[in-house]
C-alpha positions in Angstrom: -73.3 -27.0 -185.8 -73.7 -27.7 -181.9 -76.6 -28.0 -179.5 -77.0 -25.0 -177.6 -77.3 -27.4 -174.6 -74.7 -29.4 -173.3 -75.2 -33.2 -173.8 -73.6 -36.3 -173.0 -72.8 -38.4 -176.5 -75.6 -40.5 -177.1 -75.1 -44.2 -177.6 -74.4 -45.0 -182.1 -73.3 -48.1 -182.6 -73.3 -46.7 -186.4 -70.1 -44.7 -185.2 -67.9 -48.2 -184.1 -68.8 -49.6 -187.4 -67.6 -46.2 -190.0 -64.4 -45.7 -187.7 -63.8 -49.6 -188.1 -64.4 -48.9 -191.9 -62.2 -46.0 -191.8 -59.1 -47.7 -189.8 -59.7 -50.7 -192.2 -59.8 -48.7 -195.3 -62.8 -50.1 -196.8 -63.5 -47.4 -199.2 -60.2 -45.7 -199.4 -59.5 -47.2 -203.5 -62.9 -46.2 -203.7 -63.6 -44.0 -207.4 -65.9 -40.8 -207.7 -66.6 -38.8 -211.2 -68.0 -35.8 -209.2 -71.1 -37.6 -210.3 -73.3 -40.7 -210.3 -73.2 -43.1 -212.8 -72.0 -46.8 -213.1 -68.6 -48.7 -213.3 -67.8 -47.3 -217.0 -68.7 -43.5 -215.3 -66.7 -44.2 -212.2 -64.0 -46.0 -213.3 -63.0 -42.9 -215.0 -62.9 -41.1 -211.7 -60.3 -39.9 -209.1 -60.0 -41.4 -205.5 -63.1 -40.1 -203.6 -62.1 -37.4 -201.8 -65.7 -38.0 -199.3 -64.4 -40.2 -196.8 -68.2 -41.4 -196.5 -70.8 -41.1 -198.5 -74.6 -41.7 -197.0 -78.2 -40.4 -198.0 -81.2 -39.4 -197.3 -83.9 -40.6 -200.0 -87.4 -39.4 -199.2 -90.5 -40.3 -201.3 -92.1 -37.0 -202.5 -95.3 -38.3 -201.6 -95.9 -36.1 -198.5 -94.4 -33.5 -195.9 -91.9 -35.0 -193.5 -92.1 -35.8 -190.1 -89.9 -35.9 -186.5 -89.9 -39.4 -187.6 -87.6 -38.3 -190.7 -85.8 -36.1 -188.7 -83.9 -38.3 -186.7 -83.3 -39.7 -190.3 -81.6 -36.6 -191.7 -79.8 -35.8 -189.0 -78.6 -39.3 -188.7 -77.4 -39.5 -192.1 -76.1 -35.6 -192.5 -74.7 -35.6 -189.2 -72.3 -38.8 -189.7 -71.5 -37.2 -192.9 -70.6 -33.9 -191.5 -68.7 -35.3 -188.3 -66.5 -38.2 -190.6 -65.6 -35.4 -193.3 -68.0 -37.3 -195.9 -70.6 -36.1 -198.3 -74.7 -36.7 -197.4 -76.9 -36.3 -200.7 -80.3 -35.7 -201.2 -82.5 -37.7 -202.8 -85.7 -38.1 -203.7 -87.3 -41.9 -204.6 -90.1 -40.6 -207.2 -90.7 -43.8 -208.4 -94.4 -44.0 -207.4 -95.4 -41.4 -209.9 -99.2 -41.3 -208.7 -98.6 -40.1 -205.6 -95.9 -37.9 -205.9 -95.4 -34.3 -207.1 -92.9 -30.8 -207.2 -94.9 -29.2 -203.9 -93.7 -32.2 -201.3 -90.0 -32.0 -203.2 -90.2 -27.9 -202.3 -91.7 -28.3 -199.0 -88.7 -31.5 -198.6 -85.9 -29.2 -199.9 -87.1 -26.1 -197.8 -87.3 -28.2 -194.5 -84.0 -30.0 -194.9 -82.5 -26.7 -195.0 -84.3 -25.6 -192.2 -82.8 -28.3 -189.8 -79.4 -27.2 -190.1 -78.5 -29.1 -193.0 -76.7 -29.1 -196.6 -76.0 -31.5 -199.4 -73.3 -29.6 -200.2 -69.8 -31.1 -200.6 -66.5 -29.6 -201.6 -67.6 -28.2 -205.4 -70.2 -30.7 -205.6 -74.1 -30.3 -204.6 -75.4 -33.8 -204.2 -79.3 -33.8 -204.8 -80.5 -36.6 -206.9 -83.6 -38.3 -208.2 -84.6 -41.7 -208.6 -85.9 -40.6 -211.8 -82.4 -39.8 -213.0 -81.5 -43.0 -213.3 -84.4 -44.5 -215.1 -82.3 -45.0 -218.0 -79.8 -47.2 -215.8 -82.2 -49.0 -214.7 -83.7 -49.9 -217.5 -80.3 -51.0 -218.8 -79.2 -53.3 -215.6 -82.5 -55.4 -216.0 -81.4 -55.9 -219.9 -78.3 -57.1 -218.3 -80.1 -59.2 -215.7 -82.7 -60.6 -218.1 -79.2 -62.0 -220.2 -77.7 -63.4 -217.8 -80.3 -65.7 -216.9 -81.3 -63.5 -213.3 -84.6 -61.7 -214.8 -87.7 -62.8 -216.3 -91.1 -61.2 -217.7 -93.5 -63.1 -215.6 -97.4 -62.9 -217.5 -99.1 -64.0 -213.9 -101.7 -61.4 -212.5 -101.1 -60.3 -209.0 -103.0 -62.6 -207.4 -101.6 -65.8 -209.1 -98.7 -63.7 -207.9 -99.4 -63.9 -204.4 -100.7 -67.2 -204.2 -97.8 -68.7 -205.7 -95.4 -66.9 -203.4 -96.0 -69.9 -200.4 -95.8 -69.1 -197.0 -93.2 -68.7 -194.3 -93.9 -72.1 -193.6 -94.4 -73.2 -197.0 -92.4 -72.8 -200.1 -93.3 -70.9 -202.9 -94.1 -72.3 -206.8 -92.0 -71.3 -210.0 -93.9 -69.2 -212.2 -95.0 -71.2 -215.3 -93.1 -68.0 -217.2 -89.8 -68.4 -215.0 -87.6 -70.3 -217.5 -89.0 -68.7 -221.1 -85.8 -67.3 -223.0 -84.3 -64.5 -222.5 -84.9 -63.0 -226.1 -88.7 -63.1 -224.9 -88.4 -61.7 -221.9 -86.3 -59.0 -223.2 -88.6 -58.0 -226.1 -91.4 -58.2 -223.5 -90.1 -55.7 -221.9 -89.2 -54.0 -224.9 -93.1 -54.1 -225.4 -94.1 -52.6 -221.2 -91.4 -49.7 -221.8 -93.3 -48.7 -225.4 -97.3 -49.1 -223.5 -98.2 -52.1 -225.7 -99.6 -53.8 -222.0 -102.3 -52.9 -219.8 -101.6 -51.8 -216.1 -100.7 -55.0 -214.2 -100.7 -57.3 -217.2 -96.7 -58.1 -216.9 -94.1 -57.7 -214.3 -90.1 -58.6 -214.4 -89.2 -60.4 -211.8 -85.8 -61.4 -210.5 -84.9 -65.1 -210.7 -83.4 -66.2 -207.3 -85.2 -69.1 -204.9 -88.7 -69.4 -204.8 -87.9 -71.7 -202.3 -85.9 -69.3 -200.0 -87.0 -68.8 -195.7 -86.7 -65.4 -197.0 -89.6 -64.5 -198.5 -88.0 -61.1 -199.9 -86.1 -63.2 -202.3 -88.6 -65.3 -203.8 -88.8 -63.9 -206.9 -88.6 -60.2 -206.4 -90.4 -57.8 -208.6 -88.5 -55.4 -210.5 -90.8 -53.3 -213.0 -94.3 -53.3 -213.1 -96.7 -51.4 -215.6 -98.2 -47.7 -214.6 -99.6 -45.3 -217.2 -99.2 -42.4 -215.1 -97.9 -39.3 -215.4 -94.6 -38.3 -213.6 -93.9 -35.4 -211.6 -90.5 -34.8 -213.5 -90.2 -37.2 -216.6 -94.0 -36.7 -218.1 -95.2 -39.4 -220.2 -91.8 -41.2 -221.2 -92.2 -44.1 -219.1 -94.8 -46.3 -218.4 -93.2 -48.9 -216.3 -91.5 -47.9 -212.9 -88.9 -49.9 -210.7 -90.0 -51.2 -207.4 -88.2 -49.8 -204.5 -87.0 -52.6 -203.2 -85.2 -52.8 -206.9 -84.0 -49.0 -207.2 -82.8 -48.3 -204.2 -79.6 -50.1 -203.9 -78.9 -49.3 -207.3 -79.0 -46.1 -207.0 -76.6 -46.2 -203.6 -74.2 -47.4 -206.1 -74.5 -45.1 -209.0 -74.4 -42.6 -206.3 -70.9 -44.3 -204.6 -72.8 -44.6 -201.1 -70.7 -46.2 -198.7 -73.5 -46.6 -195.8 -77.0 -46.9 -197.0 -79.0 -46.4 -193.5 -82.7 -47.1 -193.4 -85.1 -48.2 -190.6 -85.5 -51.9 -189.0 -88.1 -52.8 -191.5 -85.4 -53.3 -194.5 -83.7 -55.3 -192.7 -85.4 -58.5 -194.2 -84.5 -56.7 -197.4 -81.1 -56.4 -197.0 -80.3 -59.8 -198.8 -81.8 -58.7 -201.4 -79.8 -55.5 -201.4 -76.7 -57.2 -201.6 -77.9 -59.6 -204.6 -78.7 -57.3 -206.7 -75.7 -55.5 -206.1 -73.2 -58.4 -206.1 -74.9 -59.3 -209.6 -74.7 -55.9 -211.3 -70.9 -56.0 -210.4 -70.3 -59.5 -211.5 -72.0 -58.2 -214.9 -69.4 -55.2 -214.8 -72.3 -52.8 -214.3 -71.2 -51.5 -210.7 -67.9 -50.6 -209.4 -66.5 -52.5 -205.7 -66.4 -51.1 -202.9 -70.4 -51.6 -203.1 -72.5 -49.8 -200.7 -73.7 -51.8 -197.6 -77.2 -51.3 -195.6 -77.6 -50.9 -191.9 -80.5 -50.7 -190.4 -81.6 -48.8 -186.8 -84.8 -48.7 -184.8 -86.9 -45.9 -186.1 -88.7 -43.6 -184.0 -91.3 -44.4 -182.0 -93.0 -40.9 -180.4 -95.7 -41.3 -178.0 -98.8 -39.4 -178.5 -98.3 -39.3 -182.3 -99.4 -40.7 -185.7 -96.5 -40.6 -188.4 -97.9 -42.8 -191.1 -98.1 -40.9 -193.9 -101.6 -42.1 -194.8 -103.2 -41.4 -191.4 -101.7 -37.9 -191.6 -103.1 -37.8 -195.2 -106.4 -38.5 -193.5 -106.3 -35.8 -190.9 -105.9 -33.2 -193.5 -108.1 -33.9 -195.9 -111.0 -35.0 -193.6 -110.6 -31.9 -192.0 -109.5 -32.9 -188.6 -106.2 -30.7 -188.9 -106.1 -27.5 -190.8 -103.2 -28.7 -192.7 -100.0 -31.0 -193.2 -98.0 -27.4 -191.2 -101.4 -27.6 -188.4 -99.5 -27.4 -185.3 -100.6 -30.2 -183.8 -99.1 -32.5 -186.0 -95.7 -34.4 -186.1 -94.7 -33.0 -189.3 -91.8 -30.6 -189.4 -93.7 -28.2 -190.7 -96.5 -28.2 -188.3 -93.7 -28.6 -185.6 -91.9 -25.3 -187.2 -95.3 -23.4 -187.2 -95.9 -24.2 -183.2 -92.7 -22.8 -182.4 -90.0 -25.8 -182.4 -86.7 -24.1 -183.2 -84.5 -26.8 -185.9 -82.0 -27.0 -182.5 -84.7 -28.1 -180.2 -84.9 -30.8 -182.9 -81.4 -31.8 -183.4 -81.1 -31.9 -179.7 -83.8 -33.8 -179.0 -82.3 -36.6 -182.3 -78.7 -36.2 -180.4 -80.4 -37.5 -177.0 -82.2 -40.2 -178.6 -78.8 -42.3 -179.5 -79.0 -44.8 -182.5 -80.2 -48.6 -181.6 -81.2 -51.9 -183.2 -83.7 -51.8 -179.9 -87.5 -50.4 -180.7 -88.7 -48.4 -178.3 -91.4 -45.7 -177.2 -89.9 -41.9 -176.9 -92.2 -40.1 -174.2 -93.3 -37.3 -176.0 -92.1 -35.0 -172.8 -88.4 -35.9 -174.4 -89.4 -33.6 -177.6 -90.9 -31.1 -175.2 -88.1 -30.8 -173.2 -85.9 -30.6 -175.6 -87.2 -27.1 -176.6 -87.8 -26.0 -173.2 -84.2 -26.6 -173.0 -82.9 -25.0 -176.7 -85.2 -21.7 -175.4 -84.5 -21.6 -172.0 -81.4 -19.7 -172.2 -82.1 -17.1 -175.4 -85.9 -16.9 -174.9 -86.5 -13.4 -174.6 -89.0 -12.9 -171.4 -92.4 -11.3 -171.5 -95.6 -11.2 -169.6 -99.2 -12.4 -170.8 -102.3 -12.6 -169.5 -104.6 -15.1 -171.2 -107.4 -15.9 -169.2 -108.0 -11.7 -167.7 -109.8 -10.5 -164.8 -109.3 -7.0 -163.8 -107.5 -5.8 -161.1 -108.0 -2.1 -159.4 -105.6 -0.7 -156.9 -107.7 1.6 -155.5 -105.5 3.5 -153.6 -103.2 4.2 -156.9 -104.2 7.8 -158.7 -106.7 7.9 -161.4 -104.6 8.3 -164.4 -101.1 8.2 -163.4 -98.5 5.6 -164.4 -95.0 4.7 -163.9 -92.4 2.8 -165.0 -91.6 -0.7 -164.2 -88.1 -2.6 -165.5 -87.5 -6.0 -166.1 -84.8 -8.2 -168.0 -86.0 -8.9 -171.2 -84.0 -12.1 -170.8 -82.3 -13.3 -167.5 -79.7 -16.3 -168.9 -77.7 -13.6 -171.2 -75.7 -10.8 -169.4 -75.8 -8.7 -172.3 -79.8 -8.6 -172.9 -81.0 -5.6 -172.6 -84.0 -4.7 -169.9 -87.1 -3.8 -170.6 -89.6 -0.9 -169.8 -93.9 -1.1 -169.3 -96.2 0.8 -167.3 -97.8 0.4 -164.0 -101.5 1.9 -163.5 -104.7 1.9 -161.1 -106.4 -0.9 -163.6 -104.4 -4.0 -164.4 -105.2 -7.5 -165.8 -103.9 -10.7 -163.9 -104.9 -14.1 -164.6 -108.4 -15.4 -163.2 -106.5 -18.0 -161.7 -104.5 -15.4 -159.1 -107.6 -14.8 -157.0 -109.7 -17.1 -155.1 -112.0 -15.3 -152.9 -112.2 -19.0 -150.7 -108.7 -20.8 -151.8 -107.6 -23.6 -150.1 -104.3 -24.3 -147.9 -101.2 -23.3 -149.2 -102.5 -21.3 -151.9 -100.7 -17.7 -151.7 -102.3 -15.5 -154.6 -104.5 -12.7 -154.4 -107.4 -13.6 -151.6 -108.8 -10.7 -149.4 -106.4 -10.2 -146.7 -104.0 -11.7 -148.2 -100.6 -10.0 -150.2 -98.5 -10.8 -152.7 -95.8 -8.9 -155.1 -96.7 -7.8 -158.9 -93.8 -9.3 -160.1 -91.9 -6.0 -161.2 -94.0 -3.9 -159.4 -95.3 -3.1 -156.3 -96.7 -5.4 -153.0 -100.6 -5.1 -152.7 -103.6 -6.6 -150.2 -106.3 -7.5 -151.4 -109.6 -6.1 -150.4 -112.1 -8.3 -151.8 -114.3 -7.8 -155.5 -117.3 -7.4 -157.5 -119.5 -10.2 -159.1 -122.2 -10.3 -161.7 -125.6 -11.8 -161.0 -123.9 -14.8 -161.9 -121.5 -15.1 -158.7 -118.9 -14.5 -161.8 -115.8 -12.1 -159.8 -115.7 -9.4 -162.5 -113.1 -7.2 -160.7 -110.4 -7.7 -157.8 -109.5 -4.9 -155.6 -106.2 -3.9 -153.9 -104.4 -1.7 -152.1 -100.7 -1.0 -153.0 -98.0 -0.4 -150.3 -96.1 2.5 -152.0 -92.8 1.9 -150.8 -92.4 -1.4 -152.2 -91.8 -1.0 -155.7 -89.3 -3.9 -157.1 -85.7 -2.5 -157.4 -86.1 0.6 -154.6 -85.0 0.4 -150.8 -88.2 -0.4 -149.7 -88.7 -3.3 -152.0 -88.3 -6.4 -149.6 -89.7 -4.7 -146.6 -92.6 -6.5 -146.8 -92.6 -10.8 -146.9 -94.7 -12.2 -149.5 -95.1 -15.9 -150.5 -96.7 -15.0 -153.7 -95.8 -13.6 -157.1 -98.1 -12.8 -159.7 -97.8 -11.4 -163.2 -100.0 -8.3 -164.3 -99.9 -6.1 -167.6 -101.5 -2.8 -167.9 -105.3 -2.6 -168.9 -104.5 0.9 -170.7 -101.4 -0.3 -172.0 -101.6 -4.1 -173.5 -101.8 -5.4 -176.6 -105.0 -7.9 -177.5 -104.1 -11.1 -179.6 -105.8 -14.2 -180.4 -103.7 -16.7 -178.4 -104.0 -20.5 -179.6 -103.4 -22.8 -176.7 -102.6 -25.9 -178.6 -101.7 -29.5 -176.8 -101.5 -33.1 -177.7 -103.9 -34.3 -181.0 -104.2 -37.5 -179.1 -105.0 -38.6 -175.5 -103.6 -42.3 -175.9 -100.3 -42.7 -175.5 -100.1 -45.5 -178.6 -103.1 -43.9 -180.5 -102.1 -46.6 -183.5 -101.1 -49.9 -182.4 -102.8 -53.0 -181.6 -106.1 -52.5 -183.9 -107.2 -49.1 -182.5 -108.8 -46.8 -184.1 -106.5 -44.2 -184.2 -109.2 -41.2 -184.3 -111.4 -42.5 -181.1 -108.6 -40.9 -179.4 -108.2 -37.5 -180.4 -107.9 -34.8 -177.9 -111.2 -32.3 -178.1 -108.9 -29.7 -176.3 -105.9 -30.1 -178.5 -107.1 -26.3 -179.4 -108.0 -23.7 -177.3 -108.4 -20.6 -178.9 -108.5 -17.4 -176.2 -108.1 -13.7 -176.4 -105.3 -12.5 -173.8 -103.1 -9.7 -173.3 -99.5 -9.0 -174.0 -97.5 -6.4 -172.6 -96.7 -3.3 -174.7 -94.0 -3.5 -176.4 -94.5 -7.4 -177.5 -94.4 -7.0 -181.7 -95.9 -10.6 -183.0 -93.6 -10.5 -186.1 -94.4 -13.7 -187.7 -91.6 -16.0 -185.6 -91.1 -14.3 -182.8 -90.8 -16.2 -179.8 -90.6 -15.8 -176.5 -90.8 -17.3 -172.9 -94.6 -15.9 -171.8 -93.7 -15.8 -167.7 -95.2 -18.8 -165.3 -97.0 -19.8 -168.8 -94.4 -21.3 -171.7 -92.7 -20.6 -174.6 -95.0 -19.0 -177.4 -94.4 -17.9 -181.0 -96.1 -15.5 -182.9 -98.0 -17.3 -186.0 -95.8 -17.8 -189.1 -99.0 -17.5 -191.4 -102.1 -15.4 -189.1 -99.9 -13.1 -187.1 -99.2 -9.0 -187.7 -98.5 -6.4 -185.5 -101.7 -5.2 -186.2 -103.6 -8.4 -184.9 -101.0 -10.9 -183.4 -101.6 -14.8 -183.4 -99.9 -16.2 -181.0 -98.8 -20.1 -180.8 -98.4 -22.1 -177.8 -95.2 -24.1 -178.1 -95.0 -25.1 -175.1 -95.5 -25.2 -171.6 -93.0 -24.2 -168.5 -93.3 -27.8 -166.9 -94.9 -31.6 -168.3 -98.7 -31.7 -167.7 -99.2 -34.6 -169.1 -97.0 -36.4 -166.2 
């Protein structure tokens, strides 16, 4: 899979540190069962054949986001380029938020990009919830060797006991009760004897730690909720903090990538890791976590609960609204899964945080389309023109290439008449300096036609021009003799008022006008855009069939798609991707 653009390698420092793994042989005795499981499992396995194994593990709690996809192709890309295997897996361990339509949408959009989880015979897409039993067994283990406890504090004796970054923190009264208790506690919060948030199992390591991720960690704490996948059986669910380098092991994940904020976690990672293998739970090599700077888009919102918001308080039309960040919305406006792995492959991988200009994501479609866009001619703000020395009722044939960049494209055929539409914009009947468009006097080229004057127009009672009139200089049809006879400094676009096709033409732009909309202690909605929508009726040359998807490069306007959900021949929808050139500069 390549860019259809050519561009320099970005800067990875995750690349130095696999091909240092791989020269050092750090996983090379490493064992795989085709499957996850845990030392007993592997130990019965053959030498992985993956040379790297990574991950991508999204909470099913929502549709994902350009945030994610610098994630997945992060994750699938390394895999792909070091011969290695990249699963899929979903952390459904919040079982109140989650459900089967965000793992679809996941599964469908993941596939979109490009990517597979495919390796060798083996397809690689996992659950959190698989392992439950696991789990639930390695904090048995824990709880005997002294490195668990069930703690009876409530959340906020919890909290308050947990100290300060300048403070320590205070042992739980319930930190050195035997293990028999704490085991048949637990025992007791698996089988719903305990209320919600009546018991947690902690793990035991250093309330008196500078790192306040290791004071005490929870483990398991009490929700009688329903799960998308495993029903009723379980009433207690890990944390994340707990599950996820567990399950990098079962899985035999040799680089567990996630975003700066773990990074404070990543002691705790390795603990609960070193102390599974030390019980003979996990199998060395153990994974290890990296972390990079996540992305950081201007213009945009990505947290999942302000999107959440957006949607259901109506400010969006839906998580795929094309204004938003997510990949579906991104999909719907037009954004081709290229323009998005470009646009990941120019961003490089860093430790540094930083702000992407939003024109970076723009571009990078205006650069994926550029070259296999086919070509096409709108009109979407009309005013008629009338070449009154052209014959009532006669038309001819104009050509153009449907797309310039690819020598085999084929051209393309619409009419020319006495009745036209151009864009209101093309005439000024008093335009300023240097403006070379339709004025009376003045002449420019139909772009595939023929050179006309102009004569002057017609207004309502309102001062409104209603129609422009010309005069065409019949020898100067594009492509005959005659053609560049006449020197014009201006070009403008037309389509046939007999001939075009209407559609309803969504014009849609930034959802936000502040750069940061989020940060600091904004509120995020004082800043959104009133003319992130503008919804028009325009004209498309005959011939344009808005098949849901279609795209195309609309001429002097952008790069437009033809609605995935609205759109039919019959009534076309089309979507403003985006424009020729940044207007936001």
């Amino acid at each position: 899979m390549t860019s259809t653009t050519s561009t320099p390698p970005a800067s990875n420092f995750l690349r130095t540190i696999i091909e240092q793994d791989l020269a050092n042989g750090t996983y090379s005795d490493k064992r795989w069962a085709g499957k996850p499981g845990p030392a007993s499992v592997q130990k019965q396995g053959a030498l992985d054949t993956a040379r790297i194994r990574t991950r991508f593990p999204p909470e099913p709690n929502g549709h994902l986001h350009i945030g994610h996809a610098k994630s997945i192709c992060l994750n699938f890309g390394l895999a792909r380029d070091y011969g290695g295997a990249c699963h899929l897996r979903f952390d459904d361990t919040n079982p109140e938020k989650e459900n089967d339509e965000y793992v679809n949408a996941i599964i469908d959009t993941v596939k979109w990009l490009g990517f597979s989880w495919e390796f060798q015979t083996e397809t690689n897409l996992y659950y959190a919830s698989d392992y439950f039993d696991y789990l639930y067994e390695f904090a048995q283990a824990l709880i005997r060797s002294g490195d668990a406890y069930v703690d009876e504090q409530t959340s906020e004796q919890v909290r308050a006991t947990r100290g300060t970054l300048k403070e320590k923190g205070v042992n739980s009264p319930w930190r050195d009760r035997p293990a028999e208790e704490s085991l048949a506690l637990l025992d007791e919060m698996r089988g719903g004897k305990h209320p919600d948030g009546s018991l947690i199992l902690r793990a035991k390591i250093d309330m008196g730690s500078p790192n306040m991720n290791l004071r005490d960690p929870a483990l398991y704490r009490i929700r009688h909720a329903e799960h998308h996948r495993t029903g009723s059986k379980w009433c207690i669910y890990p944390m994340y903090t707990w599950a996820h380098p567990v399950e990098d092991a079962l899985e035999g994940i040799t680089h567990s990538i996630c975003t700066l904020e773990f990074e404070d976690q990543r002691p705790f990672y390795d603990w609960i890791l070193e102390k599974l293998a030390a019980l003979g739970q996990l199998n060395h090599p153990l994974p290890h976590q990296y972390e990079f700077a996540r992305l950081n888009l201007s213009y945009v919102v990505t947290s999942k609960r302000k999107l959440l918001m957006l949607v259901q308080e109506g400010y969006v039309s839906g998580w795929d609204d094309p204004r938003l960040p997510t990949l579906v919305g991104l999909r719907r406006r037009g954004y081709t899964p290229e323009a998005i792995r470009l646009f990941c492959e120019r961003l490089g991988v860093s430790k540094s945080s930083s702000h992407i200009n939003h024109n970076m994501l723009e571009q990078a479609l205006r650069d994926d389309l550029d070259p296999k866009a086919d070509r096409r001619i709108a009109v979407l703000d009309p005013v008629k023109l009338v070449i009154t020395n052209y014959p009532e009722g006669q038309t001819e044939r104009c050509v153009a290439p449907s797309n310039p960049h690819n020598p085999d494209s084929t051209s393309r055929e619409f009419p020319f008449s006495r009745e036209l539409w151009i864009e209101r914009d093309d005439f000024l009947e008093n335009p300023p300096k240097k403006y070379f468009r339709l004025f009376p006097g003045n002449t420019v080229r139909l772009k595939y036609g023929y050179t006309v004057k102009c004569t002057g127009c017609l207004k309502d009672e309102n001062g409104r021009v209603t129609e422009v009139h010309a005069e065409y200089l019949a020898d100067t049809k594009s492509g005959s003799a005659g053609a560049n006879a006449v020197k014009v400094k201006g070009t403008i676009t037309w389509v046939s008022a007999a001939h075009a096709i209407r559609a309803e033409v969504r014009l849609y732009d930034r959802l936000f006008t502040d750069p940061h909309p989020d940060s600091g202690n904004k509120n995020f909605l004082d800043s959104l855009n009133p003319n992130s929508i503008q919804t028009v009726q325009g004209w498309l040359e005959p011939g344009t069939h808005a098949d849901p998807g279609s795209l195309w490069q609309f001429e002097r306007l952008g790069y437009f798609i033809a609605d995935t959900i609205d759109s039919t021949r019959e009534r076309p929808v089309i979507n403003r991707a985006v424009t020729l050139r940044d207007a936001w500069i």
